[in-house]
N, C-alpha and C positions, 0 to 999 in steps of 0.2 A: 822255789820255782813258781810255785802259785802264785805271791802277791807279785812278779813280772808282768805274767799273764794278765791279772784282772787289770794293773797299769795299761799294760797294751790296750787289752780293748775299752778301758774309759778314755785312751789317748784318742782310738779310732771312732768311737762313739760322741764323743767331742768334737771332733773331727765331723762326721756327716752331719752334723747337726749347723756345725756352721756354718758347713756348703752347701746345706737345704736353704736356710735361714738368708744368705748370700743371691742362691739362685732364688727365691723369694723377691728376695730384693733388689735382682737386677728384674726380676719380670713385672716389678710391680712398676719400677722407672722406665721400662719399655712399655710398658700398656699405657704409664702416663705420656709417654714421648709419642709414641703410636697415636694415640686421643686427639693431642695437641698437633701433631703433622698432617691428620688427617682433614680438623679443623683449616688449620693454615691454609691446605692445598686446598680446599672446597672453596673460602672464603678468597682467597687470590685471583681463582675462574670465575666462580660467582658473583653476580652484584644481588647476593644474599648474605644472611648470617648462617651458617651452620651449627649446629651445639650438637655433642653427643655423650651421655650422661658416663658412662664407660664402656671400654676396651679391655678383652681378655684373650691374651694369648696360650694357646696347647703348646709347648714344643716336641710334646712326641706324638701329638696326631695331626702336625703340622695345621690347626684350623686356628682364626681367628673370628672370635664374638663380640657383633657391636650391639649396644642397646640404648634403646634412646636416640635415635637420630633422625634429626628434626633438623630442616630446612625452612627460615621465616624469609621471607621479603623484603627488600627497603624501599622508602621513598613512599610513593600513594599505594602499596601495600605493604607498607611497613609491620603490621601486627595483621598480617594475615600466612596463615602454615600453608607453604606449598609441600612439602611430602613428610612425612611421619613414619618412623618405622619402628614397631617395638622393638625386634630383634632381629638380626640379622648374619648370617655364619659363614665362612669362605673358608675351605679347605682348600691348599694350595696342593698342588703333586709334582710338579715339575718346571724346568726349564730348559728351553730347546736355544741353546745358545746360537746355531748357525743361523735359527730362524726369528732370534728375539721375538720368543713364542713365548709367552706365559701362559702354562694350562693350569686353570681350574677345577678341582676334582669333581666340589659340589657349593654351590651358590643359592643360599637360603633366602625368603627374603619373608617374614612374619608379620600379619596382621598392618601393614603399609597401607599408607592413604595419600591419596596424591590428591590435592586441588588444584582446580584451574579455574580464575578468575576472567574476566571481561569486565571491567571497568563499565561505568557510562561515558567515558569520554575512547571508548574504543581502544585502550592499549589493553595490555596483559600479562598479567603476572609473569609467568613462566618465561614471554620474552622481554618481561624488564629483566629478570635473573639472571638469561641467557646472552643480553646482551652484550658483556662483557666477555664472554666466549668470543662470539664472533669478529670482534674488534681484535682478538688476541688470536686469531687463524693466522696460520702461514703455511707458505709451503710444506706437504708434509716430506720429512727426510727418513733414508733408508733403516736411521736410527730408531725410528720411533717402537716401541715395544707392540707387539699384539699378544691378545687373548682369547681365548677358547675355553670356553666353560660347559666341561662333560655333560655336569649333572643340573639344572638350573629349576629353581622351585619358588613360588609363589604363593603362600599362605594368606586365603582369608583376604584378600585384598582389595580395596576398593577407591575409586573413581570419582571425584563429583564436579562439574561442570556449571557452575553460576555464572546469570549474565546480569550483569545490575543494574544496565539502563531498562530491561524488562521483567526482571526479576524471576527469570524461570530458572531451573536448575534440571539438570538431567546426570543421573548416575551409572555405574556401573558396581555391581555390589556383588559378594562371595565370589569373587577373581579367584581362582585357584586354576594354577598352570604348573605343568610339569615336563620338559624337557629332556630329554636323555639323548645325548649327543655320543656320534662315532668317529673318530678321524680315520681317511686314511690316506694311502698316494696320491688317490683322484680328488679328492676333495674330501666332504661330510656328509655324514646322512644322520636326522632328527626327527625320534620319536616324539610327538607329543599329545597331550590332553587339554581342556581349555573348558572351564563351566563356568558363567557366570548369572548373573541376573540384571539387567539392563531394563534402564524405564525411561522415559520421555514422552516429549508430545506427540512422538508419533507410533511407541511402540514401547507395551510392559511386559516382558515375558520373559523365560530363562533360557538361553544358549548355550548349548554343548557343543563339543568341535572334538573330535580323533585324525592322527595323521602323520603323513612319513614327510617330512622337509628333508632334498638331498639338493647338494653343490657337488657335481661329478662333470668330471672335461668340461666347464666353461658353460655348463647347462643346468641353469635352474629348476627342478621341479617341487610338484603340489601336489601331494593325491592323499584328500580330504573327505570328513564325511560330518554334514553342518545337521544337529538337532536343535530348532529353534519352536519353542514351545511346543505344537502338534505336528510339527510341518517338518520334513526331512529329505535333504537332498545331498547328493556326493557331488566334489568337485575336484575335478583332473586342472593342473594347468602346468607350460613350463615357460620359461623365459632364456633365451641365448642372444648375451649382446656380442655383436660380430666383430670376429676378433682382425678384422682387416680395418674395418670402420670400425672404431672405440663407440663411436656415441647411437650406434645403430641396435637396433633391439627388435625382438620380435616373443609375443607369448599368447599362448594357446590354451585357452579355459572350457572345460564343459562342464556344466552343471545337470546332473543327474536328477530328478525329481520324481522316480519310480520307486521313491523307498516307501510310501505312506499310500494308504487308502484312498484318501483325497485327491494329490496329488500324482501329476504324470508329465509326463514329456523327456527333453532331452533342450539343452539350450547350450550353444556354442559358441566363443566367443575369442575372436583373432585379432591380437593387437598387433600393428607393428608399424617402424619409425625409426626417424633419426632425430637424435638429439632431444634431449629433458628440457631445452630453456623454449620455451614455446615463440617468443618472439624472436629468435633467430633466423635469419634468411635461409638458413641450412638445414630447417627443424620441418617435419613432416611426422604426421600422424593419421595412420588410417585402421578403423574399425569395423570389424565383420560379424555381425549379427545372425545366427543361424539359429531359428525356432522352430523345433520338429510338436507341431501339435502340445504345448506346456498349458494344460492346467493347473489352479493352484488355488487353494480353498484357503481361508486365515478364520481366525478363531469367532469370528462375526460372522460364518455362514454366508462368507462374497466369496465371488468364483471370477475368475480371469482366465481368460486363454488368449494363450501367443501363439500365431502360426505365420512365417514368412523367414525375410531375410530382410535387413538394413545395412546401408553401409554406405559410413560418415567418415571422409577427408579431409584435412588439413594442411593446406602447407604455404607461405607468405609470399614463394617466389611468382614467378610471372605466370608463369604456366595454370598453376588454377591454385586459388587461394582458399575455394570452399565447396567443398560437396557433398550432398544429400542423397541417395538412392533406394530405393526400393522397387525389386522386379515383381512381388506379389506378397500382399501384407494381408495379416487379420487379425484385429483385436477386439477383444468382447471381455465386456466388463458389464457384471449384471445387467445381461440384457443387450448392452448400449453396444453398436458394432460400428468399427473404421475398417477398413479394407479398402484396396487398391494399387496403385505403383505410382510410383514419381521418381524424377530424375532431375535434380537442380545443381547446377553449377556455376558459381561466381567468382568473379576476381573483378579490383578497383576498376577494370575496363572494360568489361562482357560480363552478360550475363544469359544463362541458357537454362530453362524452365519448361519442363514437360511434365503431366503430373493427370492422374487421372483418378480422385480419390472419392468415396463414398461414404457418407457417417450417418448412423441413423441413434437416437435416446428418444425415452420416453420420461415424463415430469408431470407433476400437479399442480395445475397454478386454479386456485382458486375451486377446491374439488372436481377441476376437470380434471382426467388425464389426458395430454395430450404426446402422443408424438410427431420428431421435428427429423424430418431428411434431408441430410447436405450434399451438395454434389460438389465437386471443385474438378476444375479441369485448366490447364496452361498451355501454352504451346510460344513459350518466347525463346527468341532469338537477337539477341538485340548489342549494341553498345550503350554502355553508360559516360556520357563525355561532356560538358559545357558549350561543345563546339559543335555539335551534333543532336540530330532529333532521331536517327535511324532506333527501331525496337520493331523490327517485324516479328509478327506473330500475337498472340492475345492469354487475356488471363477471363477466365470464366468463374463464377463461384453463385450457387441457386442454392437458400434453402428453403423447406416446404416443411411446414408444419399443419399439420392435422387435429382434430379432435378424435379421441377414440370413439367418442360413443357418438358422434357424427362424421363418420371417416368417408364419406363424401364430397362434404368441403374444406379446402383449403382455409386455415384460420389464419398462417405471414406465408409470404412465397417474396422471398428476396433476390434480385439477380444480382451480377456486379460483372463489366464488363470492361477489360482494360488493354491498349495496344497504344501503339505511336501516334496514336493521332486525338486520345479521345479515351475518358474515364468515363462509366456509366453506371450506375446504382440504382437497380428500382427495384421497390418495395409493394406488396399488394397486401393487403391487409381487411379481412371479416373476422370481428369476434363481436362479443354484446355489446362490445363500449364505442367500438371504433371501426370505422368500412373507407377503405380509401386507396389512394396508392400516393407514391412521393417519390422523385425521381430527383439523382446527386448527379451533374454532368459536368466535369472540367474538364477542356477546350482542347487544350492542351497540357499534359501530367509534367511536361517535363522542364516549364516556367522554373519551377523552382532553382534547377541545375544553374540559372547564369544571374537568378537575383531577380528574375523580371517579374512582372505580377503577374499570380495566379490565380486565373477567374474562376469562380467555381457558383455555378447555377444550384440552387435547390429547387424543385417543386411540387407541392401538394396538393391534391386533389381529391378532396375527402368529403364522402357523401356523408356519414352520419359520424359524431362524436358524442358520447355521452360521459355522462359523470355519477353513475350508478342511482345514490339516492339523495342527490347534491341537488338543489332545483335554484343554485347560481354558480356563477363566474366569479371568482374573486381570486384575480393576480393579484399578488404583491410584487412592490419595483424596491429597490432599492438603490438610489443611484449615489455614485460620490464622485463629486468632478472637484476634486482636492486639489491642486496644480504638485504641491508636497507630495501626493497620494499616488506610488509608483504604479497602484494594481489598475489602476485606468488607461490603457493606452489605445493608439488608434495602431491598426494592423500595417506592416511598413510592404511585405511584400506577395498579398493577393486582395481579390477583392470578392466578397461572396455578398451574393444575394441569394433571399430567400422567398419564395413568391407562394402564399396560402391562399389554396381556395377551399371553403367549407361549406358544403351544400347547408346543412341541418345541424345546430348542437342540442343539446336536450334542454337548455335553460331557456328557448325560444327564438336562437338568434339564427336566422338563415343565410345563405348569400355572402356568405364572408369573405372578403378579399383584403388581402395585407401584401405588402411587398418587403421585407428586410433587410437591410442592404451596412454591407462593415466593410467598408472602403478605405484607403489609406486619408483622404480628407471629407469621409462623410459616414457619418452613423445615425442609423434611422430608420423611421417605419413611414415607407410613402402607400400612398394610395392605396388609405384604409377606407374601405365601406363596408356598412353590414343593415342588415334588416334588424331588428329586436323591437321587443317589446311594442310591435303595430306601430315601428318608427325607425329613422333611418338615421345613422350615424356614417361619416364620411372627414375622412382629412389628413394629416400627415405631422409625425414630431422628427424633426432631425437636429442631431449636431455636427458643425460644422468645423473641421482644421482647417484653420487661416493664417498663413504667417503666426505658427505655434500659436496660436490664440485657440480657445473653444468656444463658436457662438452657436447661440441656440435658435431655432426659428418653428412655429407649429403655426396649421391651420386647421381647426377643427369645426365642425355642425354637427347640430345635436335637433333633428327635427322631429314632432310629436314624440318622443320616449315616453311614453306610457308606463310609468309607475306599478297601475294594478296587474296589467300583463303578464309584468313579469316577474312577482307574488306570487300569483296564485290568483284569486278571486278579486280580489280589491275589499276586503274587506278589512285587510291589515292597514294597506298603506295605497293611496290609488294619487292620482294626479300626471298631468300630463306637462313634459319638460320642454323646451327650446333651447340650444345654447350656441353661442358662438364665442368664438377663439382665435385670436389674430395676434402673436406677439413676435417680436424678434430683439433678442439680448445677446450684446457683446460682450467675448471676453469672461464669461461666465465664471473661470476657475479664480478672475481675478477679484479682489476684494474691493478695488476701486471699478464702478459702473462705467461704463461706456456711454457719450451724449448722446449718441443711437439708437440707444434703449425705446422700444415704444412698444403699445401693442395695446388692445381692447378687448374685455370678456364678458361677457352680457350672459347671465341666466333668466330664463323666466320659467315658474312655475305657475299652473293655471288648474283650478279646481285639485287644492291640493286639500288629502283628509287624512290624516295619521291616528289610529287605535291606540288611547295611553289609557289605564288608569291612575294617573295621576289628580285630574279632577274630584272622582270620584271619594280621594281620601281628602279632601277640604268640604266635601259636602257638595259639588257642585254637579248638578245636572246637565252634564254635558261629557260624551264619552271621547270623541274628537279632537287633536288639533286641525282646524279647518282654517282655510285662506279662500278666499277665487283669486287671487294674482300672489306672488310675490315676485319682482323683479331687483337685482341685485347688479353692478358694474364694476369690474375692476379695471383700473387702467393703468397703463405700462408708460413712465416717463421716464426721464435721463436717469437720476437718481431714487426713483422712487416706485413703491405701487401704491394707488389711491382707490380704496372702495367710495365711490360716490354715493352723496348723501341720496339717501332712498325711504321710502317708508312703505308698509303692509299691513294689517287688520291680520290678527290670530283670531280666531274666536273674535269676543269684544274687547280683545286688547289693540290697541294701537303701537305698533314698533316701528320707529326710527332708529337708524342707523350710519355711520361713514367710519373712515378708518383711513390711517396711511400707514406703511410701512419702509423706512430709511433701505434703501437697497446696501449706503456705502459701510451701514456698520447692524442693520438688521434690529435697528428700535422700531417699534410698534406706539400707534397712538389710535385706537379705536373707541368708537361710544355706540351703547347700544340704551335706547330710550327706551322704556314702556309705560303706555299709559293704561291702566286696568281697572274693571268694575272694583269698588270700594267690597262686593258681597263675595268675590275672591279666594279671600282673604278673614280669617276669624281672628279674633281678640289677641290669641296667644300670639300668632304668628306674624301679627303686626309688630305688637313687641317686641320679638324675637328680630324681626329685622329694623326697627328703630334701635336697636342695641347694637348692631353689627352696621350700622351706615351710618355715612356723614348728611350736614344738612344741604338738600339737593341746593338751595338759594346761593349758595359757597360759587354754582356752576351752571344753574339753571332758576334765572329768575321767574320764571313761569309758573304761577301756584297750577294745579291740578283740578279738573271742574267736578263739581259739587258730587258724593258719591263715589269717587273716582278716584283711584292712586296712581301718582309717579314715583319712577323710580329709575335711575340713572346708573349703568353698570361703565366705568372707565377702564380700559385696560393698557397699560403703558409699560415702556421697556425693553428688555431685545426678548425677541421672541422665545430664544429658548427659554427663559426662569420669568415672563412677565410678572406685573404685578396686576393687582387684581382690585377698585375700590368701587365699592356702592355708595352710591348716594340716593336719598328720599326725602319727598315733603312732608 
């Protein structure tokens, strides 16, 4: 009987071993199979690769474990990881067949990293991935399976946000969430937790979150409690979209900010609408701002409080497309305070503006402190149409700025005054540098509406202007009249002019008067005069649109300009100037001149004396470049400008000079003579320039009288790269 027995149980022993060994071996082909399907179905919705290193199935704690699953990108992120997950565990429990419910016991997700790219050409990872979903939407059917997952957990998880045309990156780091989910008739109710650590450009600090999320009868609710670094507030909200209208919604948020030391108030906030697609003609959205007295302190020792109500409208149809309101506001942000009410309503054909708002801050500009009070104030009523000018009522806006430690005087006081008939902007201005006023009027605001021109007057009127410790004027111009050169154009539909007048500037110029004027066929500065330097400058530069042509025309005088004036002393640089300026040129942007071309520039300087030492290092006794005259002509011909031969006495040198310049391709042919004392000049540096010139007789037969050297400087070529040749006897 015994050796039966031990037969039997080496049969049955044999036996489980094989159908471990079996069940082995179908779970190890199901994990493979699992692995591979899982790939497949990721890789079919995604326009990604999926890889998951393996899959391990429980069958008697019904869980499956994935590790390694890693989502890469294709295309222009092809080798960059959009999510990572070391491991990952799905305990299944059930299936509700009437409801093609799949529930989830508990849903692990360990140490997960999600990236999200922004390209420099603006696409994005996650929606190149995704967009093979979207293309693959349809209709959803009654078939489709849902999910519900009890227990849902998030290990360790982290966030990071790269923008590559600017290279910033912002994260979300130790993500740990925990969910604990309830079913029942009425819907769900969700326990959860939420800690993370979050950093960016506008905010490093760590975030806690506790809270009850329920889905009961058809009504969303929220009641939350937010710790973000010192700062802690509860927040109520619920949401019910109407089940008469699908697309109709309405939810109700309060945010608590009586948890914290710092912090206080109550802030309320009512959304509600129809319809998510915003430009729909059926879509309306309106918000209700309620701030009971909210304080609120952040970790830099700023303080904010909100006290009022707002409430912003939307909706596309006829009836009103946009609205702003406030029945009584106040906001105060270190210091700085807005308060008031306003009431604005617009749609493409009305417009209704009433507003009555207050701002005051204070700033340091330049060790002052100053503060600045705003007032604004509306009262419009109007239509906006092409075929009409009606807009009864007005727009008001004045700010006032002050010095603290002279709070007596106004330092800018700006008005701006706007209605149907007439736009107005004036400016009053006392500080160290500038005392003036300037006044912006256009005629009528509403020119623009049918295309017609729009005149718009500037004028200033400024008693002193200075320029601290600057004791000159020096604009720079930069002009390009390139016809190629799009950034040049003349204005198509207004016309401004700009009229200065400046009593005083600090570099000595008084009386100034300029007019500017950018018109659709004229740009330019007329009727310029100014006192300076114990002399008088007056004339005008304009350009002219002509049958798409640009021509140019100036009239200038230049009478006693005084040199040492306006120096300083005259000890630097003294002499007194003359000049005039007569030209007119066609066609400017074209490269071929115009036979129209003409124009005459005559300078004269008289008792001129310039401070070098330059003499000084040749040995010469004399500290001076001095003249009593130099007079100088350029003249404006068809193709050409011609500096007319001229000559003037430096010191004891004699200089002669002429010159032309090709208008049609911009070659230059200029000479410049000098005749100078032989004692000049020492040994070396005779040499020195007998090595570097040619023989002046080549160009100039004229020996040099006894004593005495010439010397010949030619410059020829286009002007940008000329070249440059001396000659000597």
């Amino acid at each position: 009987m015994g050796k039966p027995k031990k037969r039997i149980f080496k049969i049955i022993s044999i036996s489980i071993t094989a159908f471990v060994v079996i069940l082995i071996f179908i779970n190890s082909i199901l994990n493979y199979y699992l692995r591979k399907t899982l790939e497949s179905a990721f890789n079919q919705e995604l326009n990604a690769i999926t890889e998951i290193d393996h899959v391990r199935i429980n069958f008697f704690t019904s869980r499956i474990k994935i590790y390694g699953f890693t989502i890469i990108g294709k295309e222009e992120f092809k080798s960059d990881t959009l999510l990572h997950s070391e491991k990952s565990s799905i305990k299944l429990k059930n299936f509700i067949k009437e409801d093609n419910l799949i529930i989830i016991d508990e849903f692990i997700l360990v140490d997960p990293k999600v990236n999200i790219i922004n390209s420099e050409y603006g696409t994005n990872n996650w929606e190149s991935a995704l967009k093979k979903v979207s293309s693959n939407d349809s209709i959803t059917e009654d078939t489709d399976f849902k999910l519900f997952v009890n227990h849902f957990i998030i290990e360790n998880g982290e966030l990071t946000q790269l923008d590559e045309a600017t290279l910033k990156e912002q994260s979300l780091r130790s993500l740990n969430i925990d969910v604990l989910s309830e079913r029942n008739e009425q819907g769900f109710t969700s326990d959860y937790k939420i800690s993370l650590f979050t950093e960016n450009e506008y905010i490093t600090d760590s975030l806690k979150s506790t809270g009850v999320f329920s889905y009961i009868e058809n009504t969303y609710t929220l009641q939350s409690n937010f710790i973000l670094g010192n700062n802690q507030f509860d927040f109520n909200g619920s949401y019910t979209p109407d089940t008469i209208s699908p697309d109709s919604f309405e939810a109700n948020l309060v945010f608590d900010f009586n948890k914290t030391e710092n912090n206080s108030g109550l802030l309320d906030v009512k959304i509600s609408g129809q319809s998510f697609e915003i430009d729909s003609i059926n879509s309306s959205l309106t918000v209700d701002i309620l701030a009971n007295q909210v304080n609120i302190s952040n970790s830099f020792n700023e303080n904010y409080y909100f006290n009022g109500n707002i409430e912003l409208s939307y909706s596309p149809d006829v009836e009103q497309y946009f609205g702003f309101k406030s029945e009584n506001i106040e906001i105060i942000s270190m210091g700085d305070t807005i308060s008031g009410s306003f009431d604005i309503r617009a749609n493409d054909k009305q417009i209704f503006a009433k507003s009555n708002i207050y701002s005051s801050d204070s700033l340091t500009f330049r060790n002052n402190k100053i503060k600045t009070c705003l007032y604004f104030s509306s009262n419009l009523n109007g239509i906006i149409s092409k075929e009409t000018q009606e807009m009864p009522g007005d727009f008001r806006l004045s700010i006032n700025s002050k010095s603290l430690t002279d709070y007596n005087n106004d330092m800018w006081y700006l008005a701006v005054t706007l209605n149907e008939s007439k736009f107005n902007l004036g400016i009053n201005y006392c500080t160290e540098h500038i005392t003036g006023v300037t006044n912006i009027l256009i005629a009528d605001p509403q020119s623009y509406l049918n295309k017609s021109i729009l005149e718009i007057e500037v004028n200033s009127d400024i008693k002193y202007l200075g320029f601290g410790n600057s004791t000159s004027l020096s604009p720079s111009i930069n002009a390009n009249l390139d016809s190629n050169n799009s950034s040049f154009k003349f204005p198509k539909y207004f016309c401004f002019t700009f009229n200065t007048k400046i009593d005083s500037i600090s570099n000595g110029i008084t009386d100034l008067y300029s007019q500017f004027v950018f018109y659709p066929d004229e740009i330019g500065l007329r009727n310029i005069s100014m006192n300076i330097a114990n002399g008088e400058i007056s004339g005008d530069f304009m350009l002219i649109n002509e049958n798409s042509e640009i021509n140019f025309s100036n009239n200038l005088e230049v009478n006693d300009f005084d040199l040492a004036a306006l120096f300083g002393d005259g000890e630097q640089i003294s002499g007194i100037i003359n000049l005039t300026s007569n030209n007119q040129l066609f066609s400017i942007q074209d490269t071929v001149p115009n036979n129209s071309n003409s124009g005459v520039n005559q300078i004269t300087i008289k008792h001129f004396k310039y401070k070098t030492g330059l003499f000084r290092e040749y040995e010469i006794d004399e500290d001076y470049f001095k003249s009593d005259s130099i007079s100088l002509t350029l003249k404006v011909n068809a193709d050409s400008i011609e500096l007319l031969p001229s000559e003037f006495t430096l010191n004891n040198a004699l200089v002669k000079t002429n010159g032309k310049m090709n208008l049609r391709n911009a070659d230059i042919n200029t000479n410049l003579l000098i005749d100078i004392p032989d004692s000049y000049f020492g040994a070396e540096t005779k040499l020195l320039l007998d090595l570097i010139s040619k023989d002046l007789q080549e160009k100039y037969p004229q020996r040099g009288h006894k004593n005495r050297l010439l010397y010949l400087l030619e410059i020829t070529g286009n002007i940008k790269d000329p070249d440059f040749t001396l000659y000597s006897d």
